[in-house]
N, C-alpha and C positions, 0 to 999 in steps of 0.2 A: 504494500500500500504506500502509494504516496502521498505529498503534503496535500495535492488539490483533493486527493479523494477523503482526507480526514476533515475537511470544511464542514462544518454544517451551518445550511443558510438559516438568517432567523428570520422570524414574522416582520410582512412590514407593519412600520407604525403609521397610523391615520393620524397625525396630531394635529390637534387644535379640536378631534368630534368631540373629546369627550367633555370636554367647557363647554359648546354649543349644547350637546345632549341636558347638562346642569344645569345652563343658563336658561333654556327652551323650557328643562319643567319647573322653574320662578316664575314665569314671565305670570305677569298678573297678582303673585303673591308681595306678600310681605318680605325685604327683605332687611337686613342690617349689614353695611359694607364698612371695613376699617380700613381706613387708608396707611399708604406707608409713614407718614406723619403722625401716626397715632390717632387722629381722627376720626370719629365716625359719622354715617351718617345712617339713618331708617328712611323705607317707606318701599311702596308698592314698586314692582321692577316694570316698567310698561313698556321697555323694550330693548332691545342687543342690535348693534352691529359688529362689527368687524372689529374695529380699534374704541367701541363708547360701550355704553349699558347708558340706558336713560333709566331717573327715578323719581316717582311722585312723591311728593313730600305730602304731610298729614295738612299743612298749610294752603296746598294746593298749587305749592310750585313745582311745578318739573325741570329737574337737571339733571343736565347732559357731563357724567363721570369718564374718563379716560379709565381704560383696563391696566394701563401702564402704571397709574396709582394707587391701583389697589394690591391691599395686602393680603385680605381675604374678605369673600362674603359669606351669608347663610341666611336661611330662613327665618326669620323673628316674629312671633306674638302679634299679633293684630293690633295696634291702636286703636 
């Protein structure tokens, strides 16, 4: 046996579904994002792009967050 035959190919990776798959079942819920500032913010996820996630605040403003500053989000408790 040689080197090419001891190879084993791996699985490819899809990245980026599995953030769309997470972000797809928010959409419309509740959520709470922490930025990399330490900062937080709550409220409904009303919607994803590519490089944003938009979020309804409880005030009824909607803002437009960048992915590139977040630290992490999750579902949160209904206000």
């Amino acid at each position: 046996m040689n080197n090419e035959e001891k190879k084993v190919e791996k699985p490819k990776r899809n990245w980026g579904q599995s953030q769309a798959r997470y972000l797809a079942a928010l959409e419309g819920k509740q959520v709470a994002v922490v930025f990399t500032d330490g900062k937080a913010l709550k409220g409904e996820l009303t919607g994803v792009d590519t490089y944003e996630i938009f979020i309804k605040q409880a005030n009824g403003l909607e803002v437009m967050v960048s992915k590139g500053d977040i630290k992490y989000l999750h579902p949160a408790a209904a206000e």
